[in-house]
N, C-alpha and C positions, 0 to 999 in steps of 0.2 A: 341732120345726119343721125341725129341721136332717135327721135320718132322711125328711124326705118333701120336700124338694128334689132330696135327693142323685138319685134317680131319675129326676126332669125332668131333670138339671143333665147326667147320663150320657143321655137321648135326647138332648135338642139335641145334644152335643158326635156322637152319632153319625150324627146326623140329617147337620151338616154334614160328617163325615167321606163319607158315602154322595154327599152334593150333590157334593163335591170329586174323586170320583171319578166320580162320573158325568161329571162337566166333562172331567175329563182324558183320557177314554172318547171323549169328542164330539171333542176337539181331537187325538187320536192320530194319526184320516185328513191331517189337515192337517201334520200333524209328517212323518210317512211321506213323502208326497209332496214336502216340504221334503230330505227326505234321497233322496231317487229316486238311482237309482247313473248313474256316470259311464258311459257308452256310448264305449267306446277301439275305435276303427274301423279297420283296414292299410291303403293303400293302395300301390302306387308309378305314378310318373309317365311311362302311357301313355293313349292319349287312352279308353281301355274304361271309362276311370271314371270318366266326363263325369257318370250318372246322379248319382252321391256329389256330384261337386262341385256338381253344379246342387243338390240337393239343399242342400248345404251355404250356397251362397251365398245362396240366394233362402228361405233361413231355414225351409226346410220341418220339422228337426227343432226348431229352437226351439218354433215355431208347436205343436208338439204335445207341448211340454212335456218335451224330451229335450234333457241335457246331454251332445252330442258331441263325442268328444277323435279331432281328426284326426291320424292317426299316418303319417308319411311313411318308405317302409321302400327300398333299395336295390335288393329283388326279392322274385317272389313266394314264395321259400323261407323268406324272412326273417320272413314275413307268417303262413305256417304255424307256425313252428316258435314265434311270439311268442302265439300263440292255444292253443296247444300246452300253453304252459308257464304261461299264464294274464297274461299279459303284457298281451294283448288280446284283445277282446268276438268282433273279426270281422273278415272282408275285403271290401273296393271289388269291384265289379265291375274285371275285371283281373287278378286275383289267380288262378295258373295254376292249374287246376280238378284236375289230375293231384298236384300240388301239396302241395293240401287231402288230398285221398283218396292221398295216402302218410301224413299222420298221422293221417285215421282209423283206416287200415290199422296205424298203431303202438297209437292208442289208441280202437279202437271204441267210436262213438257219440258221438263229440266234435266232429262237426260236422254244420250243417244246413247247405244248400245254398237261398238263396231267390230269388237270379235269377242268371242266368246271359247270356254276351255272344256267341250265335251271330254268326262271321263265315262268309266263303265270297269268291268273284270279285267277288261283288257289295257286298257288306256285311265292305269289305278292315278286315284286323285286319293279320294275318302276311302277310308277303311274303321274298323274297331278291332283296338289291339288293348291285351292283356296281359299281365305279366308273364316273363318267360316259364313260371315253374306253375302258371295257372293249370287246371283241370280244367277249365271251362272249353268243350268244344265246337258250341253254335250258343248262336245269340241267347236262344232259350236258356240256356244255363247261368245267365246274365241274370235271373226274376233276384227280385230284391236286393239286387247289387248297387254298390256307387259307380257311380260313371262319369268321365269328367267329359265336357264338349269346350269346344274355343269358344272363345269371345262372340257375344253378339243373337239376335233372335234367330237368323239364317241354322247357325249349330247348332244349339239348342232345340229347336224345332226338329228337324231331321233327325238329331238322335233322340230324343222322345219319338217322332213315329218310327224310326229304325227300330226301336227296342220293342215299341206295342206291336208291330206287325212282327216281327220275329218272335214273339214269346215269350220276351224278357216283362212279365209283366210286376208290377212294384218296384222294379228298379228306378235312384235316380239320379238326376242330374244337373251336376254342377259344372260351370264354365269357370276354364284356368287357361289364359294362356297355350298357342298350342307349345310351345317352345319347353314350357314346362309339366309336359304329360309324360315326357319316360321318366321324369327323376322321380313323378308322381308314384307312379305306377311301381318304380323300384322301390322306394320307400315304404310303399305297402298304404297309401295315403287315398290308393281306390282299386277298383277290382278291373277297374276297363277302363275305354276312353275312345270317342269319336271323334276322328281326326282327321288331319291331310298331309299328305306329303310335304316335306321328309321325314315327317317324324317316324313311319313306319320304318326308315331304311335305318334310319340313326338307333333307333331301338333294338333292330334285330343286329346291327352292326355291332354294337353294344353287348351283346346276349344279354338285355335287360328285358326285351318283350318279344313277342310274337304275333304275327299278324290273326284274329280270329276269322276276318270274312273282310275281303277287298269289293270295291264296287257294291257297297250295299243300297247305296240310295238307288242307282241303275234297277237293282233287282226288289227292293221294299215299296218304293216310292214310285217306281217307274213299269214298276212290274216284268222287268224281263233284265237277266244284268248286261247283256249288251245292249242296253238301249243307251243314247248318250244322254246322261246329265249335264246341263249346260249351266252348273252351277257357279261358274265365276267369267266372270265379263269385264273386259276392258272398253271402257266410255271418256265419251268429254262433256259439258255441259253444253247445253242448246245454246246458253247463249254464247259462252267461245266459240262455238261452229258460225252462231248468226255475226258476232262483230269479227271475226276474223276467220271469213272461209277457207280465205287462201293457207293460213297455215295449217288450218282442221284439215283440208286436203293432203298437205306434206306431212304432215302428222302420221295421220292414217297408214298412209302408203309407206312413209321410212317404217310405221310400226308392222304392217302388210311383209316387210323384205325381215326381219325379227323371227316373225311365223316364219318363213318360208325358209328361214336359215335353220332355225329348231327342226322340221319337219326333214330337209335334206341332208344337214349335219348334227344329228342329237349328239351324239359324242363329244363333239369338242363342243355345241351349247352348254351343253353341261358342267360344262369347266363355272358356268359363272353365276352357278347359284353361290361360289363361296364370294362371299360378305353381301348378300342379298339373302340368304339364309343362312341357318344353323349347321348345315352343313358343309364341307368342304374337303379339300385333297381328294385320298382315294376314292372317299365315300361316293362323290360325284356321280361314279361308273354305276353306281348301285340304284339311283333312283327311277322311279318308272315314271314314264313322263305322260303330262293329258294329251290328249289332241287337241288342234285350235280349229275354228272355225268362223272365218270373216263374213262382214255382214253380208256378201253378196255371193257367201258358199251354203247359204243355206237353204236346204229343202223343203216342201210340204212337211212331210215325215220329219221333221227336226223340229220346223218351228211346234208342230203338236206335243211332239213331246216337251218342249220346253213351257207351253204354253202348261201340260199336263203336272210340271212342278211348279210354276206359280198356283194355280189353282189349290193345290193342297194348303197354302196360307191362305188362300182365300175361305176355303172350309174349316182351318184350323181356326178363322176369326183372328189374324195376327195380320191378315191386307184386310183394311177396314173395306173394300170393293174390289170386285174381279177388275185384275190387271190384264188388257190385251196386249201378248207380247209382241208382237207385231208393229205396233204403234211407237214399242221404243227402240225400235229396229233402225237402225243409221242407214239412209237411202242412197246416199251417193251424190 
């Protein structure tokens, strides 16, 4: 009796092994998405990265199931070099687009580019403001001034060619912080400053400065000032898009519904650059906002022009090789 059990006694025992595993089989999707990876985003505090924080505050990435770690960086070099070394996922809208594409250019294919923050005279980002009681009134009157730029080769670069093709020749330049360019400029500690939003609104809000010329890179660098500069880009790294596409997809698209809230209600986006920037309360109403533009809104005529600002560090010898922008174009 005992020889013809043992063989039921051995299927049940496999039978529930099989069951037990098929259970664990059905419960794995659920465990997975229990451990879904943390999403570490760069930004720093200029108002290009309204899209992120709207995004942020009105809970678009929770809503789709993403756990994101806002990361507040000093500049945009900071933001590269932290994506770089695996530090974090990606960068805000904001994040200097020449920036990125110096550490592609170190380590190709380690970044995707998914929307980007055209400005111009009209859709101000960059401006050079001077103190309020300046005399100075075009760049030219800038020659052998001090000048201060943010953080990073991206500023730097651009207000040296801003200043040589404008006329300001002997002028120069030092990086501070943009957060500390009106107290600069008040104190009498430079004569100008290449900047970005907010600083222009906080300054003139202040009557400590005045704006000397909006949209300069559009018009110096681009040659026409409505052309869009497409100088600050929101990315993720290649390789979060390659081990986790499905959240690089819900990423995108909750950051996709961010643009499209900025674009159809700037008013109330604007409420949330306070503690995301230096500005806040009234001032809000006062800033002028960039345009955005997702990776699959863009034209022949954009990507040239965009291609047409990387190329200028390609001649300035600051991209050790012409960058094709294209290439770091997020495809979908």
């Amino acid at each position: 009796m005992t020889s013809t059990n043992r063989p039921a006694t051995v299927s049940r025992r496999r039978a529930l092994q099989a069951s037990g595993a098929a259970l664990a089989a059905l419960a794995a999707p659920a465990l997975v998405r229990a451990q879904a990876p943390k999403i570490r985003i760069g930004y720093w505090p200029i108002a290009a990265g309204l899209p992120f924080y709207s995004a942020v505050e009105l809970g678009y990435f929770k809503d789709a199931g993403l756990d994101v770690e806002v990361q507040r960086y000093a500049g945009a070099q900071q933001i590269m070099e932290a994506m770089l070394s695996g530090r974090s996922d990606g960068s805000a809208n904001g994040t200097g687009s020449a920036n990125i594409a110096i550490g592609e250019l170190a380590s190709p294919g380690t970044f995707k580019l998914f929307c980007s923050n055209p400005s111009n005279a009209k859709n101000v980002l960059d401006e050079v403001l001077v103190p309020a009681g300046s005399p100075a009134k075009t760049i030219a009157d800038l020659k052998g001034k001090k000048v201060l730029s943010g953080p990073g080769i991206q500023n730097t670069t651009l207000a040296k060619t801003v200043l040589e093709r404008g006329g300001a020749t002997g002028a120069t330049v030092t990086e501070l912080p943009i957060g500390q360019h009106v107290a600069a400029l008040a104190a009498g500690q430079a004569d100008a400053c290449y900047t970005l939003e907010p600083t222009g609104t906080i300054g003139r809000m202040k009557g400590a400065t005045r704006t000397l010329e909006a949209g300069v890179i559009a018009r110096y660098i681009l040659g026409d000032p409505m052309a869009p500069w497409f100088g600050g880009s929101a990315s993720l790294t290649s390789a979060f898009i390659r081990q986790h596409p499905e959240e690089a997809r819900k990423f995108i698209t909750a950051y996709g519904k961010g643009v499209d809230y900025v674009r159809k209600q700037p008013a109330e986006a604007r409420g949330f650059l306070k503690g995301y920037t230096a500005i806040e309360g009234a001032l809000t109403a006062e800033v002028p906002l960039a345009a955005y533009t997702m990776y699959n809104e863009f034209t022949a005529s954009d990507i040239a022009y965009f291609q047409k600002f990387f190329d200028l560090f390609s001649d300035k010898g600051v991209f050790s090789a012409r960058l094709n922008v294209d290439s770091m174009l997020y495809k979908g």
